[in-house]
C-alpha positions in Angstrom: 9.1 22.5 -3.4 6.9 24.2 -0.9 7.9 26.5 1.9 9.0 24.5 5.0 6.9 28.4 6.7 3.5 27.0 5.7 0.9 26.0 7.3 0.6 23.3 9.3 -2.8 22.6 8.1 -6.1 20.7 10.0 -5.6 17.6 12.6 -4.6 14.9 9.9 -4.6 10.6 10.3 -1.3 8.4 9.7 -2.8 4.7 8.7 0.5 2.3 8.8 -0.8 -1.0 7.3 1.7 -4.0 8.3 3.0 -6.6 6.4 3.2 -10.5 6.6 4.4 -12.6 9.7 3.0 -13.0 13.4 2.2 -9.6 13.9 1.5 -8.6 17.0 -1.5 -5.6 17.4 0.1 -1.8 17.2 4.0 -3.5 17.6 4.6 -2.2 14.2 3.5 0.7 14.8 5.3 1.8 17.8 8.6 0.8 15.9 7.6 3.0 13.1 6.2 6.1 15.4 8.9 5.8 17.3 11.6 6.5 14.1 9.8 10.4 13.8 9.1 11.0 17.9 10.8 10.8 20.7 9.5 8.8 23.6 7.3 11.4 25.9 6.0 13.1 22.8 2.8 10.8 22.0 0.1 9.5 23.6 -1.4 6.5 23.4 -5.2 6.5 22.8 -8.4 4.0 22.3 -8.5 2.8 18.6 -12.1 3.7 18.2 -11.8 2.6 14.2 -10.5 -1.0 14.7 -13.0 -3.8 15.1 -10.6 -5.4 17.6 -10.1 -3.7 20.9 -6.4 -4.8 21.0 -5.5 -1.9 18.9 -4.9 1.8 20.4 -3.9 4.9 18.2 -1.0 7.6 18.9 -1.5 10.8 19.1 1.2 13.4 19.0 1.4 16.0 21.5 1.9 19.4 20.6 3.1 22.1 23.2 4.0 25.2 22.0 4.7 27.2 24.7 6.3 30.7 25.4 7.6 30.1 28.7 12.0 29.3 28.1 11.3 27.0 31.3 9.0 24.7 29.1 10.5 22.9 26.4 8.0 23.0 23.0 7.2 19.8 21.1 6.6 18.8 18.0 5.4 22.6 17.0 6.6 21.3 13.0 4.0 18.9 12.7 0.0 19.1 12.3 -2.7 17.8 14.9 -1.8 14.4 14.4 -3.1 10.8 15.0 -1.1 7.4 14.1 -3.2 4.1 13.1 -2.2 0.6 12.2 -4.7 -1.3 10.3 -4.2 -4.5 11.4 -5.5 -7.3 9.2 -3.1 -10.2 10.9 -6.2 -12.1 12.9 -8.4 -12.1 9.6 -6.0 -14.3 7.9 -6.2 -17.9 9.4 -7.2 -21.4 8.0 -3.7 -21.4 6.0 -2.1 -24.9 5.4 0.7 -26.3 3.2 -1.7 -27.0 0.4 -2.3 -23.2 -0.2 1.0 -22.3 -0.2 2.3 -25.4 -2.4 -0.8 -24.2 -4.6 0.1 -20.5 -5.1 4.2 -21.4 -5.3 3.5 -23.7 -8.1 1.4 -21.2 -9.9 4.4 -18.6 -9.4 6.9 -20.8 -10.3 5.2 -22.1 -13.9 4.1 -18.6 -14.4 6.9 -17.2 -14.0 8.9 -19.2 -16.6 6.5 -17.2 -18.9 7.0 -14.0 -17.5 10.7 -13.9 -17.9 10.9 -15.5 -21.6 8.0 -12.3 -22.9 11.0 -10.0 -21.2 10.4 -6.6 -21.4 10.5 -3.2 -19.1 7.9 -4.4 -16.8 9.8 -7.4 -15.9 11.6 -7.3 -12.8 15.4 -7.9 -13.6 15.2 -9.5 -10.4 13.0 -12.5 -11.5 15.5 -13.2 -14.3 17.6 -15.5 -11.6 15.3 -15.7 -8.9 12.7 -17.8 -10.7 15.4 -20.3 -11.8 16.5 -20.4 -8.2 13.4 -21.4 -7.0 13.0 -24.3 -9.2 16.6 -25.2 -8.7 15.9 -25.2 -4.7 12.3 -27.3 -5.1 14.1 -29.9 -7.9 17.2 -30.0 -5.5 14.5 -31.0 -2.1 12.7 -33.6 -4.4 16.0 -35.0 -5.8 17.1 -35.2 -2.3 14.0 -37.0 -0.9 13.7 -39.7 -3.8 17.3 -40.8 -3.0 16.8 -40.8 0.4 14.0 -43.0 0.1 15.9 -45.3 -2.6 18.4 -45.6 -0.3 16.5 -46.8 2.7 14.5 -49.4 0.3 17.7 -51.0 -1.0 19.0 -51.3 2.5 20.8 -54.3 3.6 18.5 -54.9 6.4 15.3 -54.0 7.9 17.0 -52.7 10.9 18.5 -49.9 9.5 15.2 -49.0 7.5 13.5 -48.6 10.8 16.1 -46.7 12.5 15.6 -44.3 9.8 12.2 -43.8 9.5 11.9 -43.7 13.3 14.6 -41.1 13.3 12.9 -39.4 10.9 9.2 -39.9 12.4 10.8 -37.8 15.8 12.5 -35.2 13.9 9.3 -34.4 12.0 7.0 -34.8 15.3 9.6 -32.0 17.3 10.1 -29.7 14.2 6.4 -30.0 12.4 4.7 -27.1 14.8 7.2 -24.4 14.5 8.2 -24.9 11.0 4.7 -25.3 10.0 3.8 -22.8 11.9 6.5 -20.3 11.0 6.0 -20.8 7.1 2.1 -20.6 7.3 2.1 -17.6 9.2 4.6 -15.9 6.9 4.5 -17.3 3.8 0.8 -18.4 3.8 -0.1 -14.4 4.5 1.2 -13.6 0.7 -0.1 -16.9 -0.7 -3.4 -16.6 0.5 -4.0 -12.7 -0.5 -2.2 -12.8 -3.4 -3.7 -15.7 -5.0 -7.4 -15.2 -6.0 -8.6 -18.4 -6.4 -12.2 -19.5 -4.4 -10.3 -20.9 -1.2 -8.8 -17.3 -0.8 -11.6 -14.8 -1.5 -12.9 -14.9 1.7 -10.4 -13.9 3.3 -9.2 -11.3 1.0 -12.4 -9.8 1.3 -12.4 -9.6 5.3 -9.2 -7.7 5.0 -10.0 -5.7 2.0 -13.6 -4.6 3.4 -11.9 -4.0 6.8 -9.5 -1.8 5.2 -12.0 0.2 3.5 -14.3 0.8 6.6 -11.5 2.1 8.6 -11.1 4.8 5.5 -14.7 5.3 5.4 -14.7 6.0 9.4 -11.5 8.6 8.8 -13.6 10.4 6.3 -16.9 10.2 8.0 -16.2 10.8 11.5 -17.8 14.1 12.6 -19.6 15.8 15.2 -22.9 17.8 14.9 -24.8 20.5 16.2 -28.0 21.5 14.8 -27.5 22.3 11.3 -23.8 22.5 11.4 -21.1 19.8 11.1 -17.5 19.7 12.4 -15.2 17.0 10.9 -12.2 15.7 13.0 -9.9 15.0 10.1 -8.5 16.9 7.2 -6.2 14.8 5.5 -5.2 11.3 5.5 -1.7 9.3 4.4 -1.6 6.1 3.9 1.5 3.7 4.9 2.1 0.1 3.9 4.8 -1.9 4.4 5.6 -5.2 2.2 2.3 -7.2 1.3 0.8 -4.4 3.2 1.4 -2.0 0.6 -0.8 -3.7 -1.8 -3.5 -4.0 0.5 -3.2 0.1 0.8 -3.5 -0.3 -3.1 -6.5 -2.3 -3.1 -8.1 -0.4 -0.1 -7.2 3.0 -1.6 -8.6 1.4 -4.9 -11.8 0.0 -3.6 -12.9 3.3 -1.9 -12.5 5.2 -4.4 -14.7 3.5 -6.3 -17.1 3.9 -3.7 -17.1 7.6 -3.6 -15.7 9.0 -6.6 -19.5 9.6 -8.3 -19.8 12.3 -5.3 -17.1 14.2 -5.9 -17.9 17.1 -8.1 -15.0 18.5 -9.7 -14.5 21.6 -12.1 -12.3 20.0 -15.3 -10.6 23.3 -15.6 -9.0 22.6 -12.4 -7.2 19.7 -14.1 -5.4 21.3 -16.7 -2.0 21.5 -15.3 -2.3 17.7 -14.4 -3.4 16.6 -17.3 -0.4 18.0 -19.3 1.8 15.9 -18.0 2.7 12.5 -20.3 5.0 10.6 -17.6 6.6 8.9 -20.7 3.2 6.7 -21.2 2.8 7.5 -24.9 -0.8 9.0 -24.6 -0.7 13.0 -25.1 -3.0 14.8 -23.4 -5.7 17.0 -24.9 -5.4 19.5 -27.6 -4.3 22.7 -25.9 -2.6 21.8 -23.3 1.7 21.7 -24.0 2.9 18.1 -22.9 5.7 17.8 -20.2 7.7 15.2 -18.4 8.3 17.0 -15.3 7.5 14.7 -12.3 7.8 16.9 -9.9 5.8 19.4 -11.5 3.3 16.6 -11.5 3.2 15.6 -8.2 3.0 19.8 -7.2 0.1 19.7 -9.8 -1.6 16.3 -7.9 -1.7 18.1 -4.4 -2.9 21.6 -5.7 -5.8 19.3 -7.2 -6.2 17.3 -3.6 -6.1 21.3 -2.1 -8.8 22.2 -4.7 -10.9 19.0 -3.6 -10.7 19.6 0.0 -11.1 23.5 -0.4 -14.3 24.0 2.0 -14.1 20.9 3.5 -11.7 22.0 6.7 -11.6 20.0 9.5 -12.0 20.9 13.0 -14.2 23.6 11.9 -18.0 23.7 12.3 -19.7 24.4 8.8 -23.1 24.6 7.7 -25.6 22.2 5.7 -28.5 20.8 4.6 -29.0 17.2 6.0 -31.9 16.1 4.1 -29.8 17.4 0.8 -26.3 17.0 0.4 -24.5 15.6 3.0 -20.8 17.1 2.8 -19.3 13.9 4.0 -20.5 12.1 0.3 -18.0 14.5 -0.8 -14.9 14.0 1.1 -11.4 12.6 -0.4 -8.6 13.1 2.6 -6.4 10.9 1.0 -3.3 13.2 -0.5 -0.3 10.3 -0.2 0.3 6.5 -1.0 3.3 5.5 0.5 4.8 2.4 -0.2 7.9 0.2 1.4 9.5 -2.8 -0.1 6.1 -3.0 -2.1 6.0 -6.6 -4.2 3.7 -4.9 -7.1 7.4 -4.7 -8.7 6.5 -8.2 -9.5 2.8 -7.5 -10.9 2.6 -9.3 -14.4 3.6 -12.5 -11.8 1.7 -11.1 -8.5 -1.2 -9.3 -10.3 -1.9 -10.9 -13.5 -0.8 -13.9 -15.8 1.6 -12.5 -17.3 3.3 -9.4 -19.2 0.6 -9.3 -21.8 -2.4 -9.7 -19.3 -1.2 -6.7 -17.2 -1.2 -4.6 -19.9 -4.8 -5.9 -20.4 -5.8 -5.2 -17.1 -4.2 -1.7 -17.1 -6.1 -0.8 -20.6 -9.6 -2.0 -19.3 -8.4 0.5 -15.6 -8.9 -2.4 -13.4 -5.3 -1.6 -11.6 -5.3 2.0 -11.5 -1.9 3.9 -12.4 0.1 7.1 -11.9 -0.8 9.1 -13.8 -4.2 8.1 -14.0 -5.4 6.7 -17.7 -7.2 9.2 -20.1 -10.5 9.0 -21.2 -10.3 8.3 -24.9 -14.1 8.6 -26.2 -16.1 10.9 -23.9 -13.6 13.7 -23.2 -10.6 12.9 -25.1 -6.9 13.5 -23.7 -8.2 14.5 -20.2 -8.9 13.1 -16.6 -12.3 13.9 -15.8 -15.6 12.6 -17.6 -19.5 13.6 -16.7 -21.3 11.3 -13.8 -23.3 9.7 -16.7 -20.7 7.9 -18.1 -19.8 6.1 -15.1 -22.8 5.3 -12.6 -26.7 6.8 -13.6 -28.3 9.1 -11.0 -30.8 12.0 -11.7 -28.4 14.7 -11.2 -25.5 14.7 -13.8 -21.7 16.6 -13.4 -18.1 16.3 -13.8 -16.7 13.9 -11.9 -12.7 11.8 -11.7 -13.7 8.1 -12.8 -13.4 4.6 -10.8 -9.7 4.4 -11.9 -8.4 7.9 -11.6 -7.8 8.4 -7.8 -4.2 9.4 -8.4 -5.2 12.6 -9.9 -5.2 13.6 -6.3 -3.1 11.0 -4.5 0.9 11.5 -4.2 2.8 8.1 -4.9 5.8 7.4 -3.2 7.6 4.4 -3.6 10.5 3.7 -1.3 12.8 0.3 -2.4 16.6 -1.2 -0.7 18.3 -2.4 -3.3 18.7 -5.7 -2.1 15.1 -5.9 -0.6 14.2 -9.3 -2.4 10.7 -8.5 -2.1 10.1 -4.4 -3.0 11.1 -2.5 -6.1 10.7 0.0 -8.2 7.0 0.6 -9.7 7.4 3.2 -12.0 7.8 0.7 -15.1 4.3 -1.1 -14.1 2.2 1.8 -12.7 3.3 5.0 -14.5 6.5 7.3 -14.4 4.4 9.2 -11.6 5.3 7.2 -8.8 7.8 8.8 -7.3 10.9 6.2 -7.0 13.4 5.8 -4.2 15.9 3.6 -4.4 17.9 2.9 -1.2 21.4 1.3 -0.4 20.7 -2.3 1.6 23.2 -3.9 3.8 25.3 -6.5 1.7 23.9 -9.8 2.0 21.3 -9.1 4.5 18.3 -8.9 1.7 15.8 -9.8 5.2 17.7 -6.9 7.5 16.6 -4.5 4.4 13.7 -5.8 3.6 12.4 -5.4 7.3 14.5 -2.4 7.9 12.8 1.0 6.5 12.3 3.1 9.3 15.2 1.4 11.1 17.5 4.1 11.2 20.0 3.3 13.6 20.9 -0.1 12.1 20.7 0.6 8.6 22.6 3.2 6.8 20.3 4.4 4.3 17.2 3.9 6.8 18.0 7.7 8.0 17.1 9.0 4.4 13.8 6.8 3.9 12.6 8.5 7.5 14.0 11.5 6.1 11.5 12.3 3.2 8.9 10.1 4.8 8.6 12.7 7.7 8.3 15.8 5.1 5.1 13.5 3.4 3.8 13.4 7.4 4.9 16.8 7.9 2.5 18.4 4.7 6.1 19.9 3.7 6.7 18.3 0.3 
């Protein structure tokens, strides 16, 4: 654990990414600002990273002040700035059809899933797949007799009655029902489901995503031959269906600028001895442990090493025409995750058990600890440029699938949420795990209800060890 004395370290960006529903812009973020500050102790500020200009930012204030007549604020936390990414007004076009689409492809799937069993099954999905069908079988029995009934009726009349009766019922409830359950279930059916009817819009939110990290890394003033970053750090935030689009985002811009990051393999070794219970040991020399928190120590001493003269707020010299020093930024230190559905990958994220595993093996979904390389530098995390883009200069880089060398997972599950879980099982014992109490028989309350710390009980420990993440104290 580090020293709650240290420093508080350069101006640093909180991106919250929202989950499903009828978001409105920066709502969710005030709720979730608002569980860490007190009113009076943030500004709001123009969102010049969003490509909407409904969105604005928060910025903390600081006052540290000598004078006993003023009162200080927030002297424990870093320069700070709070985003939302909000992705809500790229998805639209939903109807019924893709949501009866992706339920059926869950619920057949799923029948699968649970009969392979297994540790990355959900224990959850063990009744609530059955449930599912029982509820659909149950609405179809119910129709069919319905209609059986009204067909074998005595007379006409009462035939009419009903399907008039039914005809205004169905006019007065179609737009809010419809509405309701496109706008909140359509949101998961339509990003989770990656058939053609979807990729558009999962690209829009995706590459949207991606630009706003590119923006945080990139944004910089000059002078001359000198450059002067405004950021330092950067933590990501997401909240239900939002948390796998901070997984794809983080995942996606990695890959975009992990062939400029030059790295030192030496500085790896600590990391790299850790096995996380994964069954691969790393390279000859180094002694294996399961300590996870000695990992995660060991993941933000790497991020330190990568960001070691790349302050923030600081001019610093280069050569434009050369090298850049934004090609060579990674800010991102923490993933932080809230009632995050990848507890159901093999039925979210794949087709099935045995297809995960796939997937995982070829380092298409990218795990914690990252996956070794098994030919070109057995046992350890880092491999030469060559191997994984060609350019004319060649040196040690992280590959496209090992950004949590550096990155800090944090998982944070109710017990009850319906939707979140545990992730360790599916993405590596590195993710750091929190299971929290939920309200009995409120699985929404919890599942809505992480930074709600007056009205949940176990909120107040969520917020608790969120804020040291925020704070740089863990």
């Amino acid at each position: 654990m580090a020293d709650d004395k240290k420093s508080n370290g350069p101006r640093q960006a909180v991106v919250l990414i929202h989950g499903i529903g009828e978001q409105r812009p920066t709502e969710t973020l005030r709720g979730f600002v608002g569980a860490f500050l007190e009113p009076g102790s943030y500004h709001s500020k123009p969102d010049t990273l969003s490509d909407t200009y409904e969105m604005r930012r928060l910025k903390l204030r600081k006052l540290d002040s000598n004078d006993p007549q003023v009162q200080s604020l927030n002297t424990d936390w870093p320069e700070t700035d709070f985003y939302e990414y909000y992705w809500a007004h790229q998805m639209y076009g939903t109807s019924i059809a893709h949501i009866a689409s992706w339920l059926w492809r869950v619920l057949t799937q799923g029948v699968g899933v649970i009969r392979t069993g297994g540790p990355r099954v959900h224990r959850r999905l063990y009744w609530l797949v059955p449930a599912v069908w029982m509820f659909v079988l149950a609405g179809i029995a119910a129709a069919l007799i319905f209609s059986v009934k009204q067909l074998t009726a005595p007379s006409g009349i009462t035939l009419g009655v009903g399907v008039a009766v039914l005809a205004v019922v169905w006019a007065w409830l179609r737009g809010p029902l419809l509405g309701k359950l496109t706008d909140i279930a359509g949101d998961a059916a339509r990003y989770l489901d990656i058939n053609p009817k979807n990729i558009t819009r999962r690209y829009d939110i995706i590459r949207g995503g991606v630009d706003v990290l590119r923006k945080l890394h990139t944004d910089h003033d000059e002078r001359g031959n000198e450059v002067m970053y405004r950021y330092g750090r950067v933590v990501l935030v997401g909240h239900s269906l939002g948390s796998v689009i901070a997984y794809d985002i983080l995942k996606f811009y990695w890959q975009e600028v992990n062939g400029k990051v030059k790295v030192d393999p030496a500085q790896f070794a600590a990391l790299e001895s850790y096995e996380g219970g994964n069954g691969k040991a790393p390279a000859p020399g180094l002694p294996p442990h399961e300590n996870a928190v000695k990992f995660r120590g060991d993941q933000h001493a790497a991020w330190l090493y990568l960001n070691r003269e790349k302050p923030a707020g600081v001019a610093m010299p280069y050569q434009k025409d050369r090298d850049p020093p934004h090609d060579a930024r990674w800010l991102i230190s923490d993933l932080v995750t809230l009632g995050c559905p990848l507890t159901y990958a093999p039925l979210l994220m794949a087709k099935g058990v045995e297809d995960l595993t796939s997937m995982i093996a070829l380092r298409e979904l990218p795990t914690c600890p990252p996956d070794r390389s098994k030919h070109l530098n057995p046992g350890r995390f880092s491999v030469r440029l060559s191997a994984e883009i060609e350019r004319i200069e060649d040196f040690d880089v992280l590959p496209q699938s090992a950004q949590f060398a550096t990155v800090r997972w944090t998982n944070f599950y109710f017990d009850n949420d319906p939707i979140g879980g545990p992730l360790a099982e599916n993405f590596g014992k590195g993710v750091d795990d929190h299971a929290l109490k939920g309200p009995a028989l409120r699985p929404i309350t919890a599942h809505v209800g992480y930074w709600n710390k007056h009205k949940l009980k176990d909120a107040p420990r969520c917020v608790e060890h969120l804020e040291k993440i925020l704070k740089n104290r863990l």
